[in-house]
N, CA, C and O atoms as CSV, one atom per row, in Angstrom:
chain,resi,resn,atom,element,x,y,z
A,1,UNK,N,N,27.076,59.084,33.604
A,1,UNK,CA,C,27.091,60.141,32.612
A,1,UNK,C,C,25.840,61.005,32.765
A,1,UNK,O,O,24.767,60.708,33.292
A,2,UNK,N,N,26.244,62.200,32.155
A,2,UNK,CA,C,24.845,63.180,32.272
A,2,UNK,C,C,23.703,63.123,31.241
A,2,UNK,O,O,24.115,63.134,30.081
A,3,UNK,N,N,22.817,63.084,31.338
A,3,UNK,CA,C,21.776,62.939,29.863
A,3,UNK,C,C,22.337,63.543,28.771
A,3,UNK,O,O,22.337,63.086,27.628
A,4,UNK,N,N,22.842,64.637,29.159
A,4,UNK,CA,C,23.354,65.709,27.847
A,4,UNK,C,C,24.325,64.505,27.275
A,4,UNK,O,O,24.119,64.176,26.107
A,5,UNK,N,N,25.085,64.006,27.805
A,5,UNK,CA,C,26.620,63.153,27.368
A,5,UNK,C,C,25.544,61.925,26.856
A,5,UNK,O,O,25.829,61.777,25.668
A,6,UNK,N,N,24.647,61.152,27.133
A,6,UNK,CA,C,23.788,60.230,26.279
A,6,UNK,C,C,23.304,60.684,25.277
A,6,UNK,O,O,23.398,60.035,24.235
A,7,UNK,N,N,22.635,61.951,25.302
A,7,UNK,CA,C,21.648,62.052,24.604
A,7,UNK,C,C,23.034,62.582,23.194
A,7,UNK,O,O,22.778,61.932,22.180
A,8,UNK,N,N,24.002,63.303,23.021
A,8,UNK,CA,C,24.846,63.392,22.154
A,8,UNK,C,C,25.809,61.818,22.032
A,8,UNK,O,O,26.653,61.825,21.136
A,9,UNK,N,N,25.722,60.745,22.733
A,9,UNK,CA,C,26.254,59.758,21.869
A,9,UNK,C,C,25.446,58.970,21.275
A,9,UNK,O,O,25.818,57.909,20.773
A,10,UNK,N,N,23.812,59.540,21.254
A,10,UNK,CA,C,23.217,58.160,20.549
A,10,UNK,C,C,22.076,57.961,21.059
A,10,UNK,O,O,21.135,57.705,20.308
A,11,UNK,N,N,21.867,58.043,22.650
A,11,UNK,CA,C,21.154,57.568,23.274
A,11,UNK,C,C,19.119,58.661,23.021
A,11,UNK,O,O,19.010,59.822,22.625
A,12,UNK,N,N,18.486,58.153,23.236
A,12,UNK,CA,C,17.012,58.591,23.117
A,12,UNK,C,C,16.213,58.740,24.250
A,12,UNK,O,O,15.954,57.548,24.411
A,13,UNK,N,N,15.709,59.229,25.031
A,13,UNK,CA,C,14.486,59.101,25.851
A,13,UNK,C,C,13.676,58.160,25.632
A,13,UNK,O,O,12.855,58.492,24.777
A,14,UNK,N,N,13.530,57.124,26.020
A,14,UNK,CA,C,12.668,55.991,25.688
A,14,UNK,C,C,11.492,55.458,26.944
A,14,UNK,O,O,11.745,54.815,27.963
A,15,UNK,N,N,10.451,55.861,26.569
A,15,UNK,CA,C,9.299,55.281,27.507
A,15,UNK,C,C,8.519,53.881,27.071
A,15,UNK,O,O,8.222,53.667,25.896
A,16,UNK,N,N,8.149,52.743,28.387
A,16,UNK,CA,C,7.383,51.877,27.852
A,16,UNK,C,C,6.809,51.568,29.012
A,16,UNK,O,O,7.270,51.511,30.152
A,17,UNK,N,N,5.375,51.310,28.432
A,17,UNK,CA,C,4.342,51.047,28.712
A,17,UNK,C,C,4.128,49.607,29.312
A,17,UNK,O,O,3.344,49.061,28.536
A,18,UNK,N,N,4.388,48.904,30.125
A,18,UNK,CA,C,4.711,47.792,30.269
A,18,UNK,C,C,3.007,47.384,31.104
A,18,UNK,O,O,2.761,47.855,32.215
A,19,UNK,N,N,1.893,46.396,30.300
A,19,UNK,CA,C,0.892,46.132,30.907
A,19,UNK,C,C,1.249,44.297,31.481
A,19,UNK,O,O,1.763,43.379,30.841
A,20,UNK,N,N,0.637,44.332,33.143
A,20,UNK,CA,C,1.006,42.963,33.022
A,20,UNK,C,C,-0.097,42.576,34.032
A,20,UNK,O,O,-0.659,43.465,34.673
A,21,UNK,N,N,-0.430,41.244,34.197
A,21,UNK,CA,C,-1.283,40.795,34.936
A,21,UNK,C,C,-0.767,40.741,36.112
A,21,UNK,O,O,0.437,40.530,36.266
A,22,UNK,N,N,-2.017,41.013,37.613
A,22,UNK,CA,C,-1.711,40.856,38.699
A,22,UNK,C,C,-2.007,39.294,39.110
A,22,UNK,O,O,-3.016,38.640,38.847
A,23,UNK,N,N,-0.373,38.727,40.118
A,23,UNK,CA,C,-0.712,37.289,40.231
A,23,UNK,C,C,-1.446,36.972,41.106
A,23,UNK,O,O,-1.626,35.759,41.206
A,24,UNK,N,N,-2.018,37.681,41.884
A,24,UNK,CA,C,-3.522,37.091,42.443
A,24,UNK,C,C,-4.389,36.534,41.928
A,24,UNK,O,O,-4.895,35.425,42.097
A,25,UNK,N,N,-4.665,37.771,40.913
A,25,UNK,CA,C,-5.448,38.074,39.923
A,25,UNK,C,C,-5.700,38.234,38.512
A,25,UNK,O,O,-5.984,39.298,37.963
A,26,UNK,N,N,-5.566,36.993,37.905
A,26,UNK,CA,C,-4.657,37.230,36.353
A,26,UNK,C,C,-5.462,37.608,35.669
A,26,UNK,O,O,-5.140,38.268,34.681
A,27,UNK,N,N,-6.515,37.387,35.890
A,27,UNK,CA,C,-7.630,38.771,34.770
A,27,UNK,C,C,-7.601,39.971,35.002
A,27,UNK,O,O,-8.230,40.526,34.101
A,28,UNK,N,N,-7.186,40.756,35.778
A,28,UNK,CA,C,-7.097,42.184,36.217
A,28,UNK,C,C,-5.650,42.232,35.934
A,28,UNK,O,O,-4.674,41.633,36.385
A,29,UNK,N,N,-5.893,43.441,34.747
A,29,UNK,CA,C,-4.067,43.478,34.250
A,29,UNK,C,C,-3.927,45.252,35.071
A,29,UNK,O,O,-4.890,45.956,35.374
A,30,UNK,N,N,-2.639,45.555,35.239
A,30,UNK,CA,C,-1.946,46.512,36.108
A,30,UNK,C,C,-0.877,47.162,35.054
A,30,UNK,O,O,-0.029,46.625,34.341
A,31,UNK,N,N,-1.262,48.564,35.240
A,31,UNK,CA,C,-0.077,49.145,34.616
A,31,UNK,C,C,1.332,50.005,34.886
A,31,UNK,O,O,1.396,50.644,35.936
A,32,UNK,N,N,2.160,50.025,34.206
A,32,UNK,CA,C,3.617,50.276,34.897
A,32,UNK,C,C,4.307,50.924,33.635
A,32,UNK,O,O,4.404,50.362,32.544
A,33,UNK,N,N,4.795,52.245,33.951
A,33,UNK,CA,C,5.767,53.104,32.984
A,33,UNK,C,C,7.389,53.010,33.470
A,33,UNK,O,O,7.719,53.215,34.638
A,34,UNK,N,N,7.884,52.834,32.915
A,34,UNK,CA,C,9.314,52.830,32.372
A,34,UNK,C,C,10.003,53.768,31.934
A,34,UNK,O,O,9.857,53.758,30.712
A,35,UNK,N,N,10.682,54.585,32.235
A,35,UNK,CA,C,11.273,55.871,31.285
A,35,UNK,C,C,12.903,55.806,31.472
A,35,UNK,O,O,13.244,55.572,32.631
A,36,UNK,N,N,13.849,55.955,30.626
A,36,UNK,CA,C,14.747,55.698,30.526
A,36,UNK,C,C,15.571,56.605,29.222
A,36,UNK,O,O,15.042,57.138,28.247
A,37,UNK,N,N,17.258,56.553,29.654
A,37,UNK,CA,C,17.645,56.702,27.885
A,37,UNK,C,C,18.166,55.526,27.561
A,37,UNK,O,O,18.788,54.814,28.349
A,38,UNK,N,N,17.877,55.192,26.063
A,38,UNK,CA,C,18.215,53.670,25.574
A,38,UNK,C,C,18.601,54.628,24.239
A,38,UNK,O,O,18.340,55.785,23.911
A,39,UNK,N,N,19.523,53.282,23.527
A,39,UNK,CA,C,19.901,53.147,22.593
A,39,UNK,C,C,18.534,53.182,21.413
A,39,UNK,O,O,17.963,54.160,21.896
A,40,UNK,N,N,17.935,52.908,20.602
A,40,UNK,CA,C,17.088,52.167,19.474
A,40,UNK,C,C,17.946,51.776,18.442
A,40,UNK,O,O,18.942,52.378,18.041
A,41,UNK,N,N,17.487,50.735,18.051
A,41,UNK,CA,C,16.463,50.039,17.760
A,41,UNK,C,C,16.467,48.994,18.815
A,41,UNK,O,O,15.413,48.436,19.121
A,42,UNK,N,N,17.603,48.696,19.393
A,42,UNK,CA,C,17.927,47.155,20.354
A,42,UNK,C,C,17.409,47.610,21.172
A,42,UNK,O,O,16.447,46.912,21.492
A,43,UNK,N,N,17.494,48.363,21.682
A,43,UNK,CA,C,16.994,49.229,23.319
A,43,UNK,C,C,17.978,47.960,24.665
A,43,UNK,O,O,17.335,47.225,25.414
A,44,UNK,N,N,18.841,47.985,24.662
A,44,UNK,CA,C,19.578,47.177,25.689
A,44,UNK,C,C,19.062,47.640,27.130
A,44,UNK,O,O,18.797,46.932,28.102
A,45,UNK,N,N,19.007,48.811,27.015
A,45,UNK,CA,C,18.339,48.710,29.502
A,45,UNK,C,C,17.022,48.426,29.144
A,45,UNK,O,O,16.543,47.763,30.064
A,46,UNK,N,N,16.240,48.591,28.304
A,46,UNK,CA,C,14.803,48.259,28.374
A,46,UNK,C,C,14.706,46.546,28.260
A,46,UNK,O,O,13.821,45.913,28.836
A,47,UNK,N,N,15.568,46.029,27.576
A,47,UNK,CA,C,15.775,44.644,27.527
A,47,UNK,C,C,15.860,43.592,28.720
A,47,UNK,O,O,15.337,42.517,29.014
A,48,UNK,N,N,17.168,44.823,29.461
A,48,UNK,CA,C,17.856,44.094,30.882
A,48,UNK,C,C,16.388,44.053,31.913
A,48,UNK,O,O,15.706,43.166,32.427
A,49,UNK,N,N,16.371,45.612,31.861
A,49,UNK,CA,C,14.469,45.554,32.683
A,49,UNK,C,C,13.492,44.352,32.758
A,49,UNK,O,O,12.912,43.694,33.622
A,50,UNK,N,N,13.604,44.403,31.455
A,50,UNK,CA,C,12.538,43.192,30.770
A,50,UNK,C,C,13.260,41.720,31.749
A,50,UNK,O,O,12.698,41.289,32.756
A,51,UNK,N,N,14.120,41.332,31.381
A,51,UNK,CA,C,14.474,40.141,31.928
A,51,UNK,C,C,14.212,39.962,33.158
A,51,UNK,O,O,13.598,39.033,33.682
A,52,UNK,N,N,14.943,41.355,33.868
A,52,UNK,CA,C,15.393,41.258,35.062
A,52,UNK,C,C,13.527,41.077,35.535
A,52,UNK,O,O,13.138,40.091,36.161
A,53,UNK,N,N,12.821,41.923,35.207
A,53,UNK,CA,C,11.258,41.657,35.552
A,53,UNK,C,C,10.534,39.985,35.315
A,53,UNK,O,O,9.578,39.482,35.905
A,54,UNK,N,N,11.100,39.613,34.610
A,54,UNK,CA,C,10.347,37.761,33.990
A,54,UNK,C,C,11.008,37.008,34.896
A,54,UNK,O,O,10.538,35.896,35.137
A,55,UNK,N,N,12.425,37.507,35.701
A,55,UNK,CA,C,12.940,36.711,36.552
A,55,UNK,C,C,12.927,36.636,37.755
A,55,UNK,O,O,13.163,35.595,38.368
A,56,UNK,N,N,12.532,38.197,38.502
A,56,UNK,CA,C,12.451,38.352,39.614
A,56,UNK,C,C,10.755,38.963,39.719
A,56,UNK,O,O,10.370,38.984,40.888
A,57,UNK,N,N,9.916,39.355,38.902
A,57,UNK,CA,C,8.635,39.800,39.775
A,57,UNK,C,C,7.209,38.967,38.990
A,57,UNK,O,O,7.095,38.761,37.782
A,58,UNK,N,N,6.568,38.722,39.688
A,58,UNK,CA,C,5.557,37.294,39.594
A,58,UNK,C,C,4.588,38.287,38.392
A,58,UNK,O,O,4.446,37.512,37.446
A,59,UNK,N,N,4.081,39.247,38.134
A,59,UNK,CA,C,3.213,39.486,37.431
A,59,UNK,C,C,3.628,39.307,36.355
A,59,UNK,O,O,4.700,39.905,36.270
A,60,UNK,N,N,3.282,38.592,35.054
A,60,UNK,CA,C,3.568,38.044,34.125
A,60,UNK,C,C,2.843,39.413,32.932
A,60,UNK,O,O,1.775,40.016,32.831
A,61,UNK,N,N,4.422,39.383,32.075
A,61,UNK,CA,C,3.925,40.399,31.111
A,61,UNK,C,C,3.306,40.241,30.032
A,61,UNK,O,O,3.674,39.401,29.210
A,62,UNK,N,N,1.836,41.333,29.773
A,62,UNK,CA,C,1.300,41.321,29.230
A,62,UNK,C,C,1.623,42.094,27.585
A,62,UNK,O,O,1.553,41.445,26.541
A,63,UNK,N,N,1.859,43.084,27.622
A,63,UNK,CA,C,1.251,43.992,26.496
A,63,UNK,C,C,2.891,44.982,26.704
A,63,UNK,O,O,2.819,45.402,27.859
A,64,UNK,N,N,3.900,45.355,26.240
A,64,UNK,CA,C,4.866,46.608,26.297
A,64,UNK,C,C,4.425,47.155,25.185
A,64,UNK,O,O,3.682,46.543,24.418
A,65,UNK,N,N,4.910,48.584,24.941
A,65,UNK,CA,C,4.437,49.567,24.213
A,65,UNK,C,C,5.789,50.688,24.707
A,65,UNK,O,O,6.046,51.237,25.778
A,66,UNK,N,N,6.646,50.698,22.985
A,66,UNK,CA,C,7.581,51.474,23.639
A,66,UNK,C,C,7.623,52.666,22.379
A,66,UNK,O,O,7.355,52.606,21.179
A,67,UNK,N,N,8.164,53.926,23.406
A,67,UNK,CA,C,8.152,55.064,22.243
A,67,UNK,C,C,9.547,55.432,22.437
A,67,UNK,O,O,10.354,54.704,23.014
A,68,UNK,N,N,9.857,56.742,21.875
A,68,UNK,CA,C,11.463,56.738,22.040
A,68,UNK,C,C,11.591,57.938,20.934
A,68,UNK,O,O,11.182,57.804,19.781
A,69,UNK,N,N,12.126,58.970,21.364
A,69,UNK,CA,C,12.325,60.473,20.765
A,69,UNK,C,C,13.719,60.603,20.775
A,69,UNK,O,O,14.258,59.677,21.380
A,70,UNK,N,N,14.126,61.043,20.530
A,70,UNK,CA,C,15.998,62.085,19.853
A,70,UNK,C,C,15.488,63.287,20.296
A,70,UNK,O,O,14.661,63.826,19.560
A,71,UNK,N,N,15.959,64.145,21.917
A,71,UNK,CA,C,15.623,65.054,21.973
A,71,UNK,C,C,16.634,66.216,21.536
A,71,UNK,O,O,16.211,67.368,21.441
A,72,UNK,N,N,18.428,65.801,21.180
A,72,UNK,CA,C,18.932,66.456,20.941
A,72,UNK,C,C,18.740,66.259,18.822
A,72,UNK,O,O,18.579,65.185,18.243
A,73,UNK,N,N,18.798,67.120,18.406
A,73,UNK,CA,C,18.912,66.579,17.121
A,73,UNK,C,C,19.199,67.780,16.265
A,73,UNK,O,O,19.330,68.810,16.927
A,74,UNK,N,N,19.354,67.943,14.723
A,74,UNK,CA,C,19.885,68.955,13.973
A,74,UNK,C,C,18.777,70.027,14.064
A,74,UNK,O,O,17.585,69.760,14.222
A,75,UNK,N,N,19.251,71.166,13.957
A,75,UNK,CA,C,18.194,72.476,13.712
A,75,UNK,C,C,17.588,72.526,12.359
A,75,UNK,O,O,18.284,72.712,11.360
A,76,UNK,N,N,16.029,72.328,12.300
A,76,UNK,CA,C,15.595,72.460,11.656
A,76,UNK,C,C,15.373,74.174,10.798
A,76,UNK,O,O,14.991,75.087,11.531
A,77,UNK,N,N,15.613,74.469,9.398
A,77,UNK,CA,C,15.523,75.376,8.798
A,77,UNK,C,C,14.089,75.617,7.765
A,77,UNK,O,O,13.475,74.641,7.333
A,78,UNK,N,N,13.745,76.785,7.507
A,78,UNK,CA,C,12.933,77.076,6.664
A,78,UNK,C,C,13.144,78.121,6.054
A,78,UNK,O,O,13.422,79.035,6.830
A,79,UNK,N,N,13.138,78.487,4.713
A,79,UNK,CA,C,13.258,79.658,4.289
A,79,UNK,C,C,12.205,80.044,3.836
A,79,UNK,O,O,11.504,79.297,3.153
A,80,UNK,N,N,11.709,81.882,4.252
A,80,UNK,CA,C,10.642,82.276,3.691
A,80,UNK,C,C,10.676,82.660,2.570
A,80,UNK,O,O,11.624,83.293,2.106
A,81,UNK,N,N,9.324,82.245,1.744
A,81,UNK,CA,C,8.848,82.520,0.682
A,81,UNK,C,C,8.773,84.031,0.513
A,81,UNK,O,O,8.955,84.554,-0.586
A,82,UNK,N,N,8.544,84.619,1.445
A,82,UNK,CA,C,8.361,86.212,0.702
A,82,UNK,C,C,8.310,87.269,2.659
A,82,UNK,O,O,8.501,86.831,3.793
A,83,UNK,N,N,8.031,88.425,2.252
A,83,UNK,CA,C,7.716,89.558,3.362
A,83,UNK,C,C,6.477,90.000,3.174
A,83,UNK,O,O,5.701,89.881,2.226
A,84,UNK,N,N,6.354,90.820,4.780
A,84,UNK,CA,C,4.962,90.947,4.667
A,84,UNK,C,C,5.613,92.480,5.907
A,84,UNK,O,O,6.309,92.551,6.919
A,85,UNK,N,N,4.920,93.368,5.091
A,85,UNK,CA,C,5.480,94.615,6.001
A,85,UNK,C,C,4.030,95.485,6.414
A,85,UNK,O,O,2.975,95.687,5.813
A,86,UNK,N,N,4.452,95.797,7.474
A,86,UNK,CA,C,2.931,96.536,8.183
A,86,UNK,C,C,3.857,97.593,9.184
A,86,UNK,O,O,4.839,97.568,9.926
A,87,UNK,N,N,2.570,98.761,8.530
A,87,UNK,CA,C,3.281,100.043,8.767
A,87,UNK,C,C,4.698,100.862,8.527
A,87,UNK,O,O,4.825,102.012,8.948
């Protein structure tokens, strides 16, 4: 599907921050972005990610940090209080 077709059934732009230790080196943590469209609140591909990462890649996760916007959404309105005429 096209973003446009996600982003009108639901879906969000969702970024995360995923900090995790390097297994050489488990005091030196490494960082890794994620960007995706997910659902919220469950976030299901950020989930599958998640797994699929604890199962297949050795750096053990530290710290995620996820944000997540509605870029399609209703038009916001304002009505003015008054006019202002020049010249």
């Amino acid at each position: 599907m096209s973003s446009l077709q996600l982003q009108l059934l639901g879906h969000r732009l969702t970024t995360a921050e995923i900090i995790y230790r390097l297994p050489d080196h488990p005091r030196l943590l490494q960082t890794f972005v994620w960007q995706a469209y997910d659902l919220a609140p469950r976030y299901p591909a950020l989930t599958k990610f998640l797994r699929f990462w604890e199962q297949h890649i050795e750096g053990a996760l530290h710290i995620v940090r996820v944000a997540s916007a509605a870029l399609v959404k209703p038009a916001e309105f304002r009505y003015a209080k008054g006019e202002l005429y020049l010249h």
